[in-house]
C-alpha positions in Angstrom: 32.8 52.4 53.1 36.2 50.7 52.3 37.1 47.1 51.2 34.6 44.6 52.5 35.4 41.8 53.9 33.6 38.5 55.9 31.8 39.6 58.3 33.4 38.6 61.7 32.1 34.4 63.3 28.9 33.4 64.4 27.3 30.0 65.9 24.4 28.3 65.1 21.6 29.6 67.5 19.4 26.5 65.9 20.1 23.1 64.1 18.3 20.4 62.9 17.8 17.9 60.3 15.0 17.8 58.1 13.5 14.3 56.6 13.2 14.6 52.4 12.4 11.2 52.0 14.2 9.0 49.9 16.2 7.5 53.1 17.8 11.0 53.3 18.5 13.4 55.9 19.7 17.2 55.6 21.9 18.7 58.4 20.8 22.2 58.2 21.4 25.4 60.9 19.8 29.0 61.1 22.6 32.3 62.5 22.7 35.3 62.7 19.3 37.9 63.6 16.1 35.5 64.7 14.0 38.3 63.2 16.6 39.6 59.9 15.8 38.9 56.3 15.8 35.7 55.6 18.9 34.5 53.1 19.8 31.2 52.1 23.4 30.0 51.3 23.7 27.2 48.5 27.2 25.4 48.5 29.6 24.5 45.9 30.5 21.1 44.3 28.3 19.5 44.4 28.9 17.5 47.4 31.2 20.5 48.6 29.4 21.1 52.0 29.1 23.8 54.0 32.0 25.4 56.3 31.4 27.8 59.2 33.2 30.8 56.7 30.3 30.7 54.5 28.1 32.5 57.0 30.5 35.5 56.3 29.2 37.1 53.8 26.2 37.9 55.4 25.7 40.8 58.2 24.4 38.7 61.2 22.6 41.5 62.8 20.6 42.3 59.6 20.2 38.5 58.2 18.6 35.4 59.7 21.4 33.5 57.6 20.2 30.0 56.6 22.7 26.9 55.3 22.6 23.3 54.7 24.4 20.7 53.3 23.0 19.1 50.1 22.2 15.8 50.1 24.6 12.9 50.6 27.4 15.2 51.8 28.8 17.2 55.0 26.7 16.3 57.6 23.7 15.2 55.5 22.6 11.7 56.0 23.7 8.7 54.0 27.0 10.5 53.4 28.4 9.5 49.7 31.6 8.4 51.2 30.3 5.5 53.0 29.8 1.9 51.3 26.7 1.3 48.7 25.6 4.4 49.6 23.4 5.3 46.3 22.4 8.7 44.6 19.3 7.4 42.4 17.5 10.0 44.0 19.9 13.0 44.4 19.8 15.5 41.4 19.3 19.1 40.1 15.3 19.1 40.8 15.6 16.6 44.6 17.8 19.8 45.4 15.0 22.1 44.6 12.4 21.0 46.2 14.4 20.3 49.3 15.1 24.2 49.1 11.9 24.2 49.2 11.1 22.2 52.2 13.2 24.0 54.1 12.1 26.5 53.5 8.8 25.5 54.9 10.4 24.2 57.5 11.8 27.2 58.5 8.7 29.0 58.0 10.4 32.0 55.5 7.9 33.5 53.0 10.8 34.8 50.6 14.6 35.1 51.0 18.1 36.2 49.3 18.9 33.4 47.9 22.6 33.0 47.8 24.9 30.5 45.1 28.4 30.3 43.9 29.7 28.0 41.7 27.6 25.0 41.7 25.7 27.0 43.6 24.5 29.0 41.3 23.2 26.6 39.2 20.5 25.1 41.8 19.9 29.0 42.8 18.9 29.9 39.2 16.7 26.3 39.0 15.3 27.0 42.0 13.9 30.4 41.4 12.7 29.9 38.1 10.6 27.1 39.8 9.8 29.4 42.7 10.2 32.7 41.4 7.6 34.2 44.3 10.0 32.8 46.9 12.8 35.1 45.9 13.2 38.1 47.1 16.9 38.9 45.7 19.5 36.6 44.1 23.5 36.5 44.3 25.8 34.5 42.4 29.4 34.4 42.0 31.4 32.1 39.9 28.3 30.7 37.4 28.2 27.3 36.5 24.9 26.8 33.7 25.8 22.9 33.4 26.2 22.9 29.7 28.2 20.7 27.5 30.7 23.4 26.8 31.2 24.1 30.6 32.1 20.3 31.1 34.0 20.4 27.8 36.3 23.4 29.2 36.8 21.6 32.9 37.1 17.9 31.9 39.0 17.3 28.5 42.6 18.8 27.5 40.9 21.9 25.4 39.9 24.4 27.9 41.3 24.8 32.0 44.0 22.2 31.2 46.2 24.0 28.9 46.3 26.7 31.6 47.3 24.0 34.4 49.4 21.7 32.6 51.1 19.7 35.2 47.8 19.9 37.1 45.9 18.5 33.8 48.5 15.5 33.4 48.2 14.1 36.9 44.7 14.0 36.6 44.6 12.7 33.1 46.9 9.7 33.9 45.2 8.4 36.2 43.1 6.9 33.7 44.1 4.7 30.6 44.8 5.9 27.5 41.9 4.3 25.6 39.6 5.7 28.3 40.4 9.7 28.1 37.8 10.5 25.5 35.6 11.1 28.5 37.3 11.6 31.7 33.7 12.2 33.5 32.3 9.0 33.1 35.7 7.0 33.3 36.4 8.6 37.0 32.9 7.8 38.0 33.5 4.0 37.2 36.5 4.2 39.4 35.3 6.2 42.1 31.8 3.8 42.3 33.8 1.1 42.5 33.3 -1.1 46.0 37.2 -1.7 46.1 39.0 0.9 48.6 42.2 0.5 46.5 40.3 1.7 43.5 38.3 4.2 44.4 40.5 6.2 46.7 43.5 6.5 44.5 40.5 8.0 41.7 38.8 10.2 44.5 41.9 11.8 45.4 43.2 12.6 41.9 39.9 13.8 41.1 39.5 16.6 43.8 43.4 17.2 42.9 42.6 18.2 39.4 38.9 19.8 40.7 40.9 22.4 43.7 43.8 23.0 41.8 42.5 25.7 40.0 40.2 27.7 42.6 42.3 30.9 43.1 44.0 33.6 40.9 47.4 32.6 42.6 48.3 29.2 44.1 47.0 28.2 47.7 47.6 24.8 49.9 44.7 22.7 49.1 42.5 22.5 52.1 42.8 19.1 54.6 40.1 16.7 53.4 40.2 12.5 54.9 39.3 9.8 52.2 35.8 9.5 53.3 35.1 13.2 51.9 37.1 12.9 49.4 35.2 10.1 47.6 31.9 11.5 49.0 32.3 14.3 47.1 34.2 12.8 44.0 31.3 10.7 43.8 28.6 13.6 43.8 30.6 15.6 41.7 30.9 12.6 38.6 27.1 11.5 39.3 26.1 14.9 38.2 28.7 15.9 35.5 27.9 12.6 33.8 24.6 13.4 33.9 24.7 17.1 32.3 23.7 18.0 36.3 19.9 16.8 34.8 19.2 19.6 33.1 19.0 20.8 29.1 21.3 22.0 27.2 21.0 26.0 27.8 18.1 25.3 30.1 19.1 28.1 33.3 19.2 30.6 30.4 16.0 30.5 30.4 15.0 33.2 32.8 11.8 35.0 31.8 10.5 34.3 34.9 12.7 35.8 37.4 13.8 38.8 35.1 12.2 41.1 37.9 13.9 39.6 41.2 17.1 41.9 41.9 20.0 40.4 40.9 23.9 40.7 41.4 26.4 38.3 39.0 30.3 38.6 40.3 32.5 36.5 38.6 36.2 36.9 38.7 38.0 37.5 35.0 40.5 34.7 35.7 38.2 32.3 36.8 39.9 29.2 35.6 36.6 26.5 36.9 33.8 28.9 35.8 35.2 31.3 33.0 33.2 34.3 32.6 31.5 33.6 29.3 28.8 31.8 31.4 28.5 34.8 33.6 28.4 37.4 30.7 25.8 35.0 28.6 23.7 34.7 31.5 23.7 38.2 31.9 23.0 38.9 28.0 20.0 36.5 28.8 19.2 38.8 31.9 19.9 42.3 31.2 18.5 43.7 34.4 20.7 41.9 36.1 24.2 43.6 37.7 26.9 41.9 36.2 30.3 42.7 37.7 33.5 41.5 36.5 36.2 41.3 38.5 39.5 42.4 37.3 41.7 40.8 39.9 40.1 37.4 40.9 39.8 33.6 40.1 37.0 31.6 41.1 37.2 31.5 44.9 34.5 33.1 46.6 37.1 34.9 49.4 39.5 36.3 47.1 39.5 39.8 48.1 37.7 41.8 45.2 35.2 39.2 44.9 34.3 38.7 48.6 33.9 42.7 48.5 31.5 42.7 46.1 29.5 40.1 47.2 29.1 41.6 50.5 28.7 44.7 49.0 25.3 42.9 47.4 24.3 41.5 50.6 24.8 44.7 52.4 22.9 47.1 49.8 19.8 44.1 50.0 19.7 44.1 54.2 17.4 46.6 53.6 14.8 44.8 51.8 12.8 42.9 53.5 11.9 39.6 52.2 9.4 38.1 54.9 
């Protein structure tokens, strides 16, 4: 079989939204086969969303294909962008057990679960919690949440000396005595109740956090305000917070060292370098790791969307339910 690519559109054949408590809503929506193999897509960000693409990578005559949006962003209810809006209760382990719930919900035994970039870190927390829930995993572009991951996306030592110019427009947006931690000085700004504040902030910080997606430069895709701070305001909630997780913790992966598992990460992946990818896969030797000469970070760069469907096409066969 030759270069594969997205698999051509489907629709929704059933939405809903499903009550997690906590005041919050998920908008979630089931494609594909009624009666495939259950597989679960987990978005990027966090706060990214879900888009229609994302459905792409799975065949829809083999897969009952299975994607919501994570709480407080896309169509999930309170959205971040809106005023006082707070995330107390949205972190690493509230995004588990929703998983969880839904699937429940949905009334799936065990499923592909499916994660790149951020992504793939509530996929890994979420199978070593529920490791009989798993039938196979895929990740692309992995993000384990530790200090040194932040250290090489938010100070001037790691991605920024790659993407200079990119680097300097996000850096002076913030004042000088402030830079020693970029995280937490956005998230004051983008938390802050005053439109003329936390716009300018939101908007600089998803500059600086799509600049570096692809091996070669795209347009950045059309986002209003109100995303834009939703998911500024996710994405600082969680990097100031280490993403609520320890130090090393998703390395930790006795447990799921028998689930089937695929690890694509693109070689110039300038957001989620590889180290994490090989490291987890050091930690995981069963695991296929598969490095992709020819590729950033973004899922649908050509030799990393081939691989990854690749994965899901070669697991169609097993039946997780």
């Amino acid at each position: 079989m030759g270069q594969r690519t997205f698999y051509p559109p489907v629709e929704p054949y059933e939405t809903g939204t499903l009550d997690v408590g906590d005041g919050k809503e998920l908008s979630w929506e089931v494609s594909g086969n009624p009666e495939g193999k259950p597989a679960i897509f987990l978005h990027g960000g966090p706060g990214g969303g879900v888009l229609p693409g994302m459905r792409g990578f799975f065949d829809p005559e083999a897969y009952r294909i299975i994607l919501f949006d994570q709480r407080n962003c896309g169509r999930s209810r309170p959205h971040a962008g809106d005023p006082g809006v707070s995330l107390a209760a949205n972190t690493t382990w509230h995004l588990v057990a929703d998983i969880e719930r839904l699937r429940e919900l949905l009334g799936v035994e065990r499923w592909l679960v499916f994660g790149g970039s951020w992504g793939s870190t509530p996929a890994l927390a979420y199978a070593r919690r529920h490791p009989g829930r798993v039938s196979e995993l895929v990740l692309r572009g992995i993000y384990l949440a530790r200090a040194a991951d932040e250290a090489w996306a938010f100070t001037g030592t790691g991605a920024a000396r790659l993407f200079p110019e990119e680097w300097a427009a996000f850096r002076d947006h913030i004042p000088v005595g402030e830079r020693d931690d970029m995280v937490h000085a956005y998230h004051r700004r983008v938390f802050d109740p005053d439109p003329a504040v936390h716009v300018p902030a939101a908007r600089a910080w998803a500059a600086w956090e799509l600049s570096a997606n692809w091996l070669l430069p795209v347009p950045p895709p059309a986002l209003d305000d109100r995303d834009l701070v939703g998911f500024s305001r996710v994405e600082t909630h969680y990097f100031s917070q280490g993403c609520f997780l320890r130090d090393g913790e998703l390395l930790d992966v006795g447990a799921i060292r028998h689930i089937p598992c695929v690890i694509v990460n693109g070689r110039y992946d300038m957001k989620t370098p590889p180290e994490a990818a090989w490291d987890l896969h050091l930690a995981w030797p069963e695991a296929e790791f598969q490095l992709v000469d020819d590729a950033g970070h973004a899922g649908a760069e050509p030799g990393t969307l081939h691989r990854l469907v690749e994965a899901t096409d070669r697991f169609r066969g097993a039946r997780g339910a």
